[in-house]
Backbone as numpy.savetxt, mean C-alpha at the origin, in Angstrom:
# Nx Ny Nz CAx CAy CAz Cx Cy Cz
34.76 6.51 17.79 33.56 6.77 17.03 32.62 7.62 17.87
32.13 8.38 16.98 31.15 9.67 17.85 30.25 8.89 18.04
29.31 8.98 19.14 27.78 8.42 19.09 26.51 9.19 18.10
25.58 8.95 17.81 24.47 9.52 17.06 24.27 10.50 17.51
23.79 11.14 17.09 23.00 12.97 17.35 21.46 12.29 18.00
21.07 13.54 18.09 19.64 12.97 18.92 18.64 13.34 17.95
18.90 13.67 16.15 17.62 13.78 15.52 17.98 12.61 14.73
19.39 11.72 14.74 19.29 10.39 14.70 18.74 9.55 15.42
18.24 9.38 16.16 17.85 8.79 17.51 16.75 8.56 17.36
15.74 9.66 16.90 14.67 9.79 17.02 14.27 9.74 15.59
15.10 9.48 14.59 14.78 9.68 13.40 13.25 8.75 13.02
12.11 9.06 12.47 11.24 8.25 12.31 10.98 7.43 10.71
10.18 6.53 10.11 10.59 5.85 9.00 9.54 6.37 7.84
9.99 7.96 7.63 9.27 8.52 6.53 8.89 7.80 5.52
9.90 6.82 5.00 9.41 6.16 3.68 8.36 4.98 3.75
8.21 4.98 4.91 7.04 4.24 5.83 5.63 4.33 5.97
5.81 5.98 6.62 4.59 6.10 6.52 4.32 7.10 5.10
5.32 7.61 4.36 4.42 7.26 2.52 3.72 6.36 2.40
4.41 5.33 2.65 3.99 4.09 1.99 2.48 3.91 2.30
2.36 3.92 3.50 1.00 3.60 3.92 0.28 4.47 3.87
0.42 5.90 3.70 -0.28 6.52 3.21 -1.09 6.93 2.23
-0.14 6.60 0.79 -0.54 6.16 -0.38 -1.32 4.73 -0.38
-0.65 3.64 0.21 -2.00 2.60 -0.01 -3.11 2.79 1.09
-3.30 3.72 1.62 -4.65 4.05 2.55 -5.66 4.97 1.70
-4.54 5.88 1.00 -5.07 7.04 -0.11 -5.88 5.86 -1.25
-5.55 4.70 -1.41 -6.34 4.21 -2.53 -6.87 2.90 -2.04
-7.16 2.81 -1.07 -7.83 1.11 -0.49 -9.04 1.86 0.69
-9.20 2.93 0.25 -10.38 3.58 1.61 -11.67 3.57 0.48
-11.18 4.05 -0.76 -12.16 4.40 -1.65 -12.52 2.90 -2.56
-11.74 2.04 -2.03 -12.32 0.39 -3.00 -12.53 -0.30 -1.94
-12.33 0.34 -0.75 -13.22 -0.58 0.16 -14.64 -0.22 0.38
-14.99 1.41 0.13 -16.32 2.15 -0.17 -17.05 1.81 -0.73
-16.27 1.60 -2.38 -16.97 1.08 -3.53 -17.36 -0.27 -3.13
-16.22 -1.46 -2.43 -16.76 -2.68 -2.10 -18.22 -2.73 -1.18
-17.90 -1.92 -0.31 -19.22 -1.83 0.35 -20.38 -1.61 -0.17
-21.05 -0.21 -0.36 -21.73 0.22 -1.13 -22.11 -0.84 -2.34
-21.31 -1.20 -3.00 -22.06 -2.64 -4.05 -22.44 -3.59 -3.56
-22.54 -4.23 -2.12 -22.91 -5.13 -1.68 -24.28 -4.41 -1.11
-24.66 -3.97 -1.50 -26.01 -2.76 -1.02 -27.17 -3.92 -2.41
-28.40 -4.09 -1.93 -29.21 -4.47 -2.87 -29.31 -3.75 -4.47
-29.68 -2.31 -3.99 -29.62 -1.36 -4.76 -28.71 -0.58 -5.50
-27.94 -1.11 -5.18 -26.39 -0.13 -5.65 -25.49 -1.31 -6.58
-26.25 -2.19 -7.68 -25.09 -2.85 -8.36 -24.52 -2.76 -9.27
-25.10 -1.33 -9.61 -24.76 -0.31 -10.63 -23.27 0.22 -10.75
-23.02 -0.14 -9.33 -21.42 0.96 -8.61 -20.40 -0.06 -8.64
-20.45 -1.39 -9.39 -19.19 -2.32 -9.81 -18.33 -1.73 -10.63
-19.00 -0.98 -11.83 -17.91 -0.39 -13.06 -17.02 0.47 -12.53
-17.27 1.30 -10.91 -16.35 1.93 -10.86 -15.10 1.34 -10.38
-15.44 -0.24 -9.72 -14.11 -0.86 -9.52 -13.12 -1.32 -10.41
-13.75 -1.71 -11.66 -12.74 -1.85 -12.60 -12.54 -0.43 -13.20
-12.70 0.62 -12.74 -11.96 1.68 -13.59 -10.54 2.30 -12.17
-11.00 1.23 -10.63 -10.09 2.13 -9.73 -9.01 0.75 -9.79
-9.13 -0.60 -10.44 -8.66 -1.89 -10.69 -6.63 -1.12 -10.98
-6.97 -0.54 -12.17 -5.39 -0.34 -12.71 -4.91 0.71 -11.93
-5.25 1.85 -12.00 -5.38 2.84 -10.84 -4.62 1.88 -9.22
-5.38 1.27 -8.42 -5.05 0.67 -7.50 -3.66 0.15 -7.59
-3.32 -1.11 -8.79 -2.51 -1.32 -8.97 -0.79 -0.58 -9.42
-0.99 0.07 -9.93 -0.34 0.78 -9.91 0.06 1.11 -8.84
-0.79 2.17 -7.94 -0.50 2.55 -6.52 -0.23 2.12 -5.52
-0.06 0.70 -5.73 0.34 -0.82 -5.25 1.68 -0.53 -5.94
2.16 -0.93 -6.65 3.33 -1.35 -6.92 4.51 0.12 -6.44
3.91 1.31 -6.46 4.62 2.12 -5.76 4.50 2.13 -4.69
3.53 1.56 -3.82 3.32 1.66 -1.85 4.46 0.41 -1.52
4.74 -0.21 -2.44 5.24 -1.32 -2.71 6.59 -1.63 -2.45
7.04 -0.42 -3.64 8.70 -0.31 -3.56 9.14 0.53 -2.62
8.16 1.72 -2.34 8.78 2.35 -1.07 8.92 1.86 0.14
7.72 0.94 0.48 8.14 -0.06 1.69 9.39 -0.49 1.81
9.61 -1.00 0.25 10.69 -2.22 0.48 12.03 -1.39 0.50
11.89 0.03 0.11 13.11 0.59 0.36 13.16 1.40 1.65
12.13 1.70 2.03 12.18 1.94 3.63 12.76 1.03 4.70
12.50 -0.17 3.92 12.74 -1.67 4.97 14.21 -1.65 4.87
14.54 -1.39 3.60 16.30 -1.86 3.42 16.85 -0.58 4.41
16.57 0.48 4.34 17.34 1.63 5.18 17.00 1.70 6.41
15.81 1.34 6.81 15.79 1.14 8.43 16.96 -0.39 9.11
16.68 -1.53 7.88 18.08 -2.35 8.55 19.12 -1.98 8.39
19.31 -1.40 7.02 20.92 -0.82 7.59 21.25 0.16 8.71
20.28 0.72 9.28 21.13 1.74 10.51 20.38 1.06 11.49
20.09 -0.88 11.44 19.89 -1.36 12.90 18.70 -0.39 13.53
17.36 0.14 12.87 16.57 -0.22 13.49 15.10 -0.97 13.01
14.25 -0.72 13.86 12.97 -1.31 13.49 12.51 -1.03 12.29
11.83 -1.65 11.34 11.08 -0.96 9.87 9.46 -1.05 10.22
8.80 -0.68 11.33 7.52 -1.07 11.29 6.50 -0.83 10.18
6.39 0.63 10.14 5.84 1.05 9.24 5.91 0.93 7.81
7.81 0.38 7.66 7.76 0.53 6.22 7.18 -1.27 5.98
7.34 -2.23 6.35 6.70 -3.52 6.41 5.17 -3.60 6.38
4.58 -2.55 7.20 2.78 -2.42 7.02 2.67 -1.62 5.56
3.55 -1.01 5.15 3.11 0.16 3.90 3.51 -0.93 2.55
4.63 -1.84 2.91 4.77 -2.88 2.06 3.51 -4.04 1.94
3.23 -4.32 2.68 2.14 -4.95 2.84 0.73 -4.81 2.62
0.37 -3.21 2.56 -0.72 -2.61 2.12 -0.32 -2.63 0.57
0.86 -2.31 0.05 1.05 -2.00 -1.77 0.88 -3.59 -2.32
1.55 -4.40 -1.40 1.25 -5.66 -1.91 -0.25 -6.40 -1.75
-1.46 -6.09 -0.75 -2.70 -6.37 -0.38 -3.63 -5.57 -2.23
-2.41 -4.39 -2.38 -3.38 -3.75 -3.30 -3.14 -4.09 -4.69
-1.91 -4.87 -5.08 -1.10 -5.11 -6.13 -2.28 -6.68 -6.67
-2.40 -7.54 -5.38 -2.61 -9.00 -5.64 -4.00 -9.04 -6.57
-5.21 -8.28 -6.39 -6.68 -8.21 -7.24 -6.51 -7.95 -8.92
-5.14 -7.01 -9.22 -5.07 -6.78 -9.92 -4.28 -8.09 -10.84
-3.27 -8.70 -10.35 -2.47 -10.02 -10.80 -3.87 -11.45 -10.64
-4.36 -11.17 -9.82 -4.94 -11.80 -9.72 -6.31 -12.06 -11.51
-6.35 -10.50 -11.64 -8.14 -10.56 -12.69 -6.74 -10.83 -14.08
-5.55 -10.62 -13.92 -4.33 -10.50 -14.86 -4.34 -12.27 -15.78
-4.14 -12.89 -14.07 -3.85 -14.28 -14.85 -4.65 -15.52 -13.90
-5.90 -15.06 -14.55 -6.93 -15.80 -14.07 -7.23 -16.54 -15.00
-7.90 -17.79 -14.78 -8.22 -18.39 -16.30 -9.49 -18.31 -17.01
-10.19 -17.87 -16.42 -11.91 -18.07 -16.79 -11.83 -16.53 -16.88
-12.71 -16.36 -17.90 -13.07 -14.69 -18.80 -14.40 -14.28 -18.34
């Protein structure tokens, strides 16, 4: 058996840092909005969270699956998945608000 090439070697976990890129692309601007509404003056700026609510989610459930398919292809060639586990973890941090207002019981 040949050994790896050396841009195997070094190969890094693209579907990884998608992942986290996209849930950084949409958890910078609802952590803004979170902020900013906790402002005395600013409680005007809630409606824009439920309009970034489905939006988010969504972009969750894709930061989501790419993690988890980053994760499966970094174990199959035996190595680390760091990134794709943090990018999974960010789609899932962004997925839960939305399941959460989904099947809540009080209206």
């Amino acid at each position: 058996m040949s050994s790896p090439s050396a841009a195997e070697q070094r190969a890094t976990d693209s579907l990884g840092i998608v992942a986290v890129i996209l849930a950084a692309f949409v958890l910078l601007p609802v952590l803004m909005i979170f902020l900013i509404g906790l402002a005395p003056g600013m409680n005007a700026i809630w409606w824009l969270g439920i309009v970034l609510l489905p939006i988010m989610a969504f972009l969750g459930i894709v930061a989501l699956v790419i993690g988890a398919v980053g994760i499966v292809r970094r174990v199959r060639r035996h190595r680390t998945p760091v990134l794709s586990i943090v990018g999974a973890g960010l789609g899932l941090l962004l997925v839960l608000p939305g399941v959460w207002v989904l099947f809540s019981t009080t209206l």
